[in-house]
DSSP file (Angstrom, degrees, kcal/mol; ACC not computed):
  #  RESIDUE AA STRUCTURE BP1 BP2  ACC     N-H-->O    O-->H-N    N-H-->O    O-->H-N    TCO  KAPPA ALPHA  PHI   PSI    X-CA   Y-CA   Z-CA
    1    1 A X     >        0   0    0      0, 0.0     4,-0.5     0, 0.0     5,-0.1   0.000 360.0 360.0 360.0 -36.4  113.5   68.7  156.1
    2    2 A X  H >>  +     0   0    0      1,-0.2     3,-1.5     2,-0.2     4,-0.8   0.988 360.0  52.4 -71.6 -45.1  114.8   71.8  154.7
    3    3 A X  H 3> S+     0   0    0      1,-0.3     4,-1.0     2,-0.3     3,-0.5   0.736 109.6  50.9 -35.6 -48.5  111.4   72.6  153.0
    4    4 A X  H 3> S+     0   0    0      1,-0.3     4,-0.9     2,-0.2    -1,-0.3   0.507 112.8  43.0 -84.4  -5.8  109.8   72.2  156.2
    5    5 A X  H << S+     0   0    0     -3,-1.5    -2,-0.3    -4,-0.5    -1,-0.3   0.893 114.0  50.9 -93.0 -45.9  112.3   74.6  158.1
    6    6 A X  H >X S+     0   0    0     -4,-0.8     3,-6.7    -3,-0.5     4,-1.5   0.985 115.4  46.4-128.5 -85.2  112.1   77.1  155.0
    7    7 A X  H 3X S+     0   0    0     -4,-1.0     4,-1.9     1,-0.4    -1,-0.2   0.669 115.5  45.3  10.3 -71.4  107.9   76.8  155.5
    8    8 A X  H 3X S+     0   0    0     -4,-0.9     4,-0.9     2,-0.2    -1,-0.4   0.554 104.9  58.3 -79.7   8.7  108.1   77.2  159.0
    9    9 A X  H <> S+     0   0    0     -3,-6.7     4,-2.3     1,-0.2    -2,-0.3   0.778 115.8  41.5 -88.2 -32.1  110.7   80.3  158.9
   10   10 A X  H  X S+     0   0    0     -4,-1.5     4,-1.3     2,-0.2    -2,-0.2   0.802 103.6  59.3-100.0  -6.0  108.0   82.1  156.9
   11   11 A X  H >X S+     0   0    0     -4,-1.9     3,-4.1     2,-0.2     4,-1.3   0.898 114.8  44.2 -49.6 -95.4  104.9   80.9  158.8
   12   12 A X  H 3X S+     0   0    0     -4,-0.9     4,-2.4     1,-0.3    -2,-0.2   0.609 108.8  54.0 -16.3 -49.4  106.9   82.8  161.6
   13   13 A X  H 3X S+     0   0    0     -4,-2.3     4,-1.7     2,-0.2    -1,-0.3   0.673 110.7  51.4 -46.3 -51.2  107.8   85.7  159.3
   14   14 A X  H <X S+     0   0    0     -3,-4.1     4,-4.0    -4,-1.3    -1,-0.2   0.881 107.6  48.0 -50.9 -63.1  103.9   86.0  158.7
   15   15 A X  H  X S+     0   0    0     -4,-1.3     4,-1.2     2,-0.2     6,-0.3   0.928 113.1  41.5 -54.4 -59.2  102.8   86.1  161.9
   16   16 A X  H ><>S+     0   0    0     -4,-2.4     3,-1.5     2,-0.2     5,-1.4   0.995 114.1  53.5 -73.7 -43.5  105.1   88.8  163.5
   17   17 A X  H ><5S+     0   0    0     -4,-1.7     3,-1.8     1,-0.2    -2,-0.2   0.937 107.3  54.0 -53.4 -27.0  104.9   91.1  160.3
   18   18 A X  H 3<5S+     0   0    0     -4,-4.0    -1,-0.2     1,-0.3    -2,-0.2   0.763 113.3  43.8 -87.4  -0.1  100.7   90.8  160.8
   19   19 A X  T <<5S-     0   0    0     -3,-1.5    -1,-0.3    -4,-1.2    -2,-0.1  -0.097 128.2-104.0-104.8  38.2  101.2   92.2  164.8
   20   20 A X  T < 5S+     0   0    0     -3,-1.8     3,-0.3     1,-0.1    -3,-0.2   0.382  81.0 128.2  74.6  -7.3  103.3   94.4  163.6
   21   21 A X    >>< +     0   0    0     -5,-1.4     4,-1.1    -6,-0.3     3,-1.0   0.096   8.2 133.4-127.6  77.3  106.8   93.3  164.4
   22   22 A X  T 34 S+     0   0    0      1,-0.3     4,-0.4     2,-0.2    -1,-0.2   0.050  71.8  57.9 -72.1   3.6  108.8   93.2  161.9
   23   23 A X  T 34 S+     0   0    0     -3,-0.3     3,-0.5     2,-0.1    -1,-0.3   0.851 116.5  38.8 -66.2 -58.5  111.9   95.1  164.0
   24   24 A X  T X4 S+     0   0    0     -3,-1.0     3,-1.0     1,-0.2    -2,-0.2   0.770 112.8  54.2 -94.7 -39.8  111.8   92.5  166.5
   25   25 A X  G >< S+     0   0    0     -4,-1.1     3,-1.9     1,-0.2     6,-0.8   0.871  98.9  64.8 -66.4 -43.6  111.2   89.8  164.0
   26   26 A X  G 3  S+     0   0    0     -3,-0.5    -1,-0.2    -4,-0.4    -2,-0.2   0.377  96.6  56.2 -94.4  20.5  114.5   90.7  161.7
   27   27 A X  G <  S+     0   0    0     -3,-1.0    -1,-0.3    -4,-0.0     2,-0.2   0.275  88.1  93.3 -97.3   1.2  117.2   89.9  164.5
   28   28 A X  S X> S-     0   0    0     -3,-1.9     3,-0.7    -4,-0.2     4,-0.7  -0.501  88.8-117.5-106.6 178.2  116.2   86.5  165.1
   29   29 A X  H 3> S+     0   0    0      1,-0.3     4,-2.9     2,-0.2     3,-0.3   0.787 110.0  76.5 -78.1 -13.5  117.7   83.4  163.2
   30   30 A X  H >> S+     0   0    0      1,-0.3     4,-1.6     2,-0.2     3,-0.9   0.981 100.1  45.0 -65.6 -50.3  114.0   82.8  161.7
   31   31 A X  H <> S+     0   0    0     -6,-0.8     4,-1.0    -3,-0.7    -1,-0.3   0.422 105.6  55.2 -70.0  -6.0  115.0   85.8  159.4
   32   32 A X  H 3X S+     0   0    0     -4,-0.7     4,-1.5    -3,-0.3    -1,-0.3   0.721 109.8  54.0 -90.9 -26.0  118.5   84.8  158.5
   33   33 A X  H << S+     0   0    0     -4,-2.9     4,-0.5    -3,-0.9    -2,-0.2   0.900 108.1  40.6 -78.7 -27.5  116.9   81.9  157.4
   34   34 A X  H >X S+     0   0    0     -4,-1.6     3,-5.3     2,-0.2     4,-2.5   0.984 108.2  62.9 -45.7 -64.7  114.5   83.2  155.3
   35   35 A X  H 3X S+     0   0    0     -4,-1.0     4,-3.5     1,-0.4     3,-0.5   0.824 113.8  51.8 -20.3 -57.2  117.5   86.2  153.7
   36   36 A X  H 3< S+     0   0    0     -4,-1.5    -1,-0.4     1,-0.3     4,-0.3   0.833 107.3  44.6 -44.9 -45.6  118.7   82.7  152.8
   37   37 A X  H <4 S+     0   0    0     -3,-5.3    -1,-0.3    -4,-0.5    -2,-0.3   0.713 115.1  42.2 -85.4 -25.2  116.0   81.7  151.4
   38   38 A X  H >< S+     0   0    0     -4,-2.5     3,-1.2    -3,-0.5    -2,-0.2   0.829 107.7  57.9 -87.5 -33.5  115.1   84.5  149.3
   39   39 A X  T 3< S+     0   0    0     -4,-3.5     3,-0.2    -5,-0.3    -2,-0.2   0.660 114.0  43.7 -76.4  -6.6  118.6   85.3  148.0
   40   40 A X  T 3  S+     0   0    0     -5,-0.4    -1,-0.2    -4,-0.3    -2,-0.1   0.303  95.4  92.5-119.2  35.7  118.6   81.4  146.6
   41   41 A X    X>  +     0   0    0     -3,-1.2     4,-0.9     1,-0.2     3,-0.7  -0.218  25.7 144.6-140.6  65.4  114.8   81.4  145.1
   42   42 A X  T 34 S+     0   0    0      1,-0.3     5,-0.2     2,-0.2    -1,-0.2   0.537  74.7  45.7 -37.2 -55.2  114.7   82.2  141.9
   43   43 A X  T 34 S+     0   0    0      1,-0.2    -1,-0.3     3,-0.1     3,-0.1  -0.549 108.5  58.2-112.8  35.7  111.7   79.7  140.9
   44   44 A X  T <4 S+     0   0    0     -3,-0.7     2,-0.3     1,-0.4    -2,-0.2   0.355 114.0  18.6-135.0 -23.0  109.5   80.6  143.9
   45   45 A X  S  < S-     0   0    0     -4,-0.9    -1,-0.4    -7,-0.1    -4,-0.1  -0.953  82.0-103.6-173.1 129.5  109.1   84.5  143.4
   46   46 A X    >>  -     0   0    0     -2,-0.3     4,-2.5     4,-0.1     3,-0.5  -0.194  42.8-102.5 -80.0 143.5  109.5   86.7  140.7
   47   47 A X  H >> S+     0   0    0     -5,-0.2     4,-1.8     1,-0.2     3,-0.6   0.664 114.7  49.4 -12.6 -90.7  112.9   89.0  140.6
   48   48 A X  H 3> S+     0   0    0      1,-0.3     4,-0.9     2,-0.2    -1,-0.2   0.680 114.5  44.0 -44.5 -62.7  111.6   92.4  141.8
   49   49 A X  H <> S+     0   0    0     -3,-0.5     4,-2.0     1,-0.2     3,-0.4   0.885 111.3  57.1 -56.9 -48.8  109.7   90.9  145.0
   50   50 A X  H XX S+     0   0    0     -4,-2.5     4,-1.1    -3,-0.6     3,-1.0   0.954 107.3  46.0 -52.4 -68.4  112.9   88.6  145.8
   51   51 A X  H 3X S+     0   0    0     -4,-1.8     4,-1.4     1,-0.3    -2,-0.2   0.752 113.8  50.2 -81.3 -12.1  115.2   91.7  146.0
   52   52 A X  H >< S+     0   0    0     -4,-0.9     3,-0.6    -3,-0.4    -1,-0.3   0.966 112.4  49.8 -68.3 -56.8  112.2   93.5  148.4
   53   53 A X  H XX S+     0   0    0     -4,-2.0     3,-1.5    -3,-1.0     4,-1.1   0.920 117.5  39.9 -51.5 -98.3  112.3   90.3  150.6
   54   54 A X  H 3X S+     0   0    0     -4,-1.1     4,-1.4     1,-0.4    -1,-0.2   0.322 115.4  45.6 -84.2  -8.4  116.0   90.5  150.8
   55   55 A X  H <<>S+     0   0    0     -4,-1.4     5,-0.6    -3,-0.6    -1,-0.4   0.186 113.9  55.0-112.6  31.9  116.5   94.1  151.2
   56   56 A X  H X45S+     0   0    0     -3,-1.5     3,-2.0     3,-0.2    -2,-0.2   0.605 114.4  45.7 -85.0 -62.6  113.5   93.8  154.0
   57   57 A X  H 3<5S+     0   0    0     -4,-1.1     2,-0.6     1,-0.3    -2,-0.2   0.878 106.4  49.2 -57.1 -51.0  115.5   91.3  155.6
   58   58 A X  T 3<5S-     0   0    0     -4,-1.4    -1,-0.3     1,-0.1    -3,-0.1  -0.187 111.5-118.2 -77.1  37.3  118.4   92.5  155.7
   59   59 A X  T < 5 -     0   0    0     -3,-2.0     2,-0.8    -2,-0.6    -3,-0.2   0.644  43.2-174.5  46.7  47.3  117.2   95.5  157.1
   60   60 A X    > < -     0   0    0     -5,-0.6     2,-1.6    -4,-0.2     3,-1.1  -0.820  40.5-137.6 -86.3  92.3  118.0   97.9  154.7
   61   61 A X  T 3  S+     0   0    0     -2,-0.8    -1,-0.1     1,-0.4    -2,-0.1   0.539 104.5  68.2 -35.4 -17.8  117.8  101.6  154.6
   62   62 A X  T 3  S+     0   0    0     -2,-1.6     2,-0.5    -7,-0.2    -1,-0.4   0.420  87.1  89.5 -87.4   9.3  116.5  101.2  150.7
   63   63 A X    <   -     0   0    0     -3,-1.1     2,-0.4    -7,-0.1    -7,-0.1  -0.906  61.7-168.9-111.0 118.6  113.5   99.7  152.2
   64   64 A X        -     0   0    0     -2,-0.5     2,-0.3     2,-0.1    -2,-0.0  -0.945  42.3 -92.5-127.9 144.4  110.6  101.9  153.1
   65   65 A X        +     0   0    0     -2,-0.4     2,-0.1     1,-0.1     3,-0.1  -0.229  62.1 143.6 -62.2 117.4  108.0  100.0  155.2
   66   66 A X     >  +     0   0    0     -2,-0.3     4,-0.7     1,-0.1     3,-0.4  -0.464  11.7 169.9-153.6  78.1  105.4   98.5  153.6
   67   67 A X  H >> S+     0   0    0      1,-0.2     4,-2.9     2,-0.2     3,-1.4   0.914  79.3  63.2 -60.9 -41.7  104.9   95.2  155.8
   68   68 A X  H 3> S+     0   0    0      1,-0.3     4,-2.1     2,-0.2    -1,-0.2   0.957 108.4  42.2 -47.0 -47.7  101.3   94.5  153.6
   69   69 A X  H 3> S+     0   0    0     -3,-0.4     4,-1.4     1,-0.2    -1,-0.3   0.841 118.2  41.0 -71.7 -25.9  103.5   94.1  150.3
   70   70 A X  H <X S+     0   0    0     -3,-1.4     4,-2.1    -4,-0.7     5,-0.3   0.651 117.2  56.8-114.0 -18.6  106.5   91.8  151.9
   71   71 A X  H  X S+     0   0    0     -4,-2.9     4,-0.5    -5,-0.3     5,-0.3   0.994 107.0  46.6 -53.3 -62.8  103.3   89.9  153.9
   72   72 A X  H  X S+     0   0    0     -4,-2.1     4,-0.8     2,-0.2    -2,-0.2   0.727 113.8  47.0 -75.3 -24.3  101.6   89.0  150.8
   73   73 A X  H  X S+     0   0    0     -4,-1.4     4,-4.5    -5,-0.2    -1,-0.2   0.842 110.1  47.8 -51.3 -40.1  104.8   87.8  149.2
   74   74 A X  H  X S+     0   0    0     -4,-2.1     4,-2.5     2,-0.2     5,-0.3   0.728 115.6  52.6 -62.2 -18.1  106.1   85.6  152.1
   75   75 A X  H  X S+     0   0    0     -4,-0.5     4,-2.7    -5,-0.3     5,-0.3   0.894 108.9  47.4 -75.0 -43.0  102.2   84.5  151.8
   76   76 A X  H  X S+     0   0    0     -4,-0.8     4,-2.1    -5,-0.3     5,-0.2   0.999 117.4  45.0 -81.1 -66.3  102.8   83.8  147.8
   77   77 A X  H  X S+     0   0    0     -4,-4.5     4,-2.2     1,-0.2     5,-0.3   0.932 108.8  48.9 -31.4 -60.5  106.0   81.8  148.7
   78   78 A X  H >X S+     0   0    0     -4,-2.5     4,-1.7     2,-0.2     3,-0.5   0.982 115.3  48.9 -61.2 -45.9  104.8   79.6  151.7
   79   79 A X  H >X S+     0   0    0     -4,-2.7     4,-3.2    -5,-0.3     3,-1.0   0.965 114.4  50.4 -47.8 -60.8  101.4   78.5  149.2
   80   80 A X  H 3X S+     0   0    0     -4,-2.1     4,-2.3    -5,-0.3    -1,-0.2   0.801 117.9  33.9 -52.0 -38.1  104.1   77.8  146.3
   81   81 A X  H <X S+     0   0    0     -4,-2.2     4,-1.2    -3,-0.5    -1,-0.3   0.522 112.0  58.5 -86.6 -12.1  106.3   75.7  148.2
   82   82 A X  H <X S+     0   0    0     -4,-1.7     4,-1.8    -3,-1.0    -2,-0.2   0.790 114.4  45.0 -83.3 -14.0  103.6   73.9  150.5
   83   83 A X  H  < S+     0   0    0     -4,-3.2    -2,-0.2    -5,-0.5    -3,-0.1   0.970  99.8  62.3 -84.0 -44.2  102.2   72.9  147.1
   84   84 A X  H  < S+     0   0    0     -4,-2.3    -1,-0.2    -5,-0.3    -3,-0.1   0.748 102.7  59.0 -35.6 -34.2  105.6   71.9  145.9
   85   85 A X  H  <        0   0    0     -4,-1.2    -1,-0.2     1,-0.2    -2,-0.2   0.972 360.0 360.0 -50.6 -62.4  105.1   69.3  149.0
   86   86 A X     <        0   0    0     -4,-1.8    -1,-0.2     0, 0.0    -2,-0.1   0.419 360.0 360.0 -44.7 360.0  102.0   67.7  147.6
């Protein structure tokens, strides 16, 4: 169940970064669940791209926008873990 919460937080995640709203997107609970989810996923995505994720999420001034790079990682996550299903 959590894998299917975690799945569907970054489906969501996907979707608003690729219409562009990733402001609006990183006050809602969908993104606290991801923060979560990136600060504890070690074995889904390599270091440098986890601390990008988390200092995306957590809205961070060290974060200079580049929604294509944090897109194709939440992309590179959901694959790894939908496979992790199979």
């Amino acid at each position: 169940a959590e894998s299917d919460t975690n799945i569907a937080a970054m489906e969501k995640a996907i979707a608003a970064l690729e219409r562009g709203m990733a402001g609006g997107f990183l006050q809602t609970p969908t993104a606290k669940v991801l923060s979560k989810l990136a600060q504890s996923s070690q074995d889904i995505v390599v270091d440098a791209d986890r601390q990008m994720l988390v200092a995306f999420l957590s809205g961070s001034s060290e974060y200079a926008p580049q929604s294509g790079q944090i897109t194709g990682i939440l992309k590179q996550m959901h694959e790894t873990m939908s496979n992790n299903l199979d």
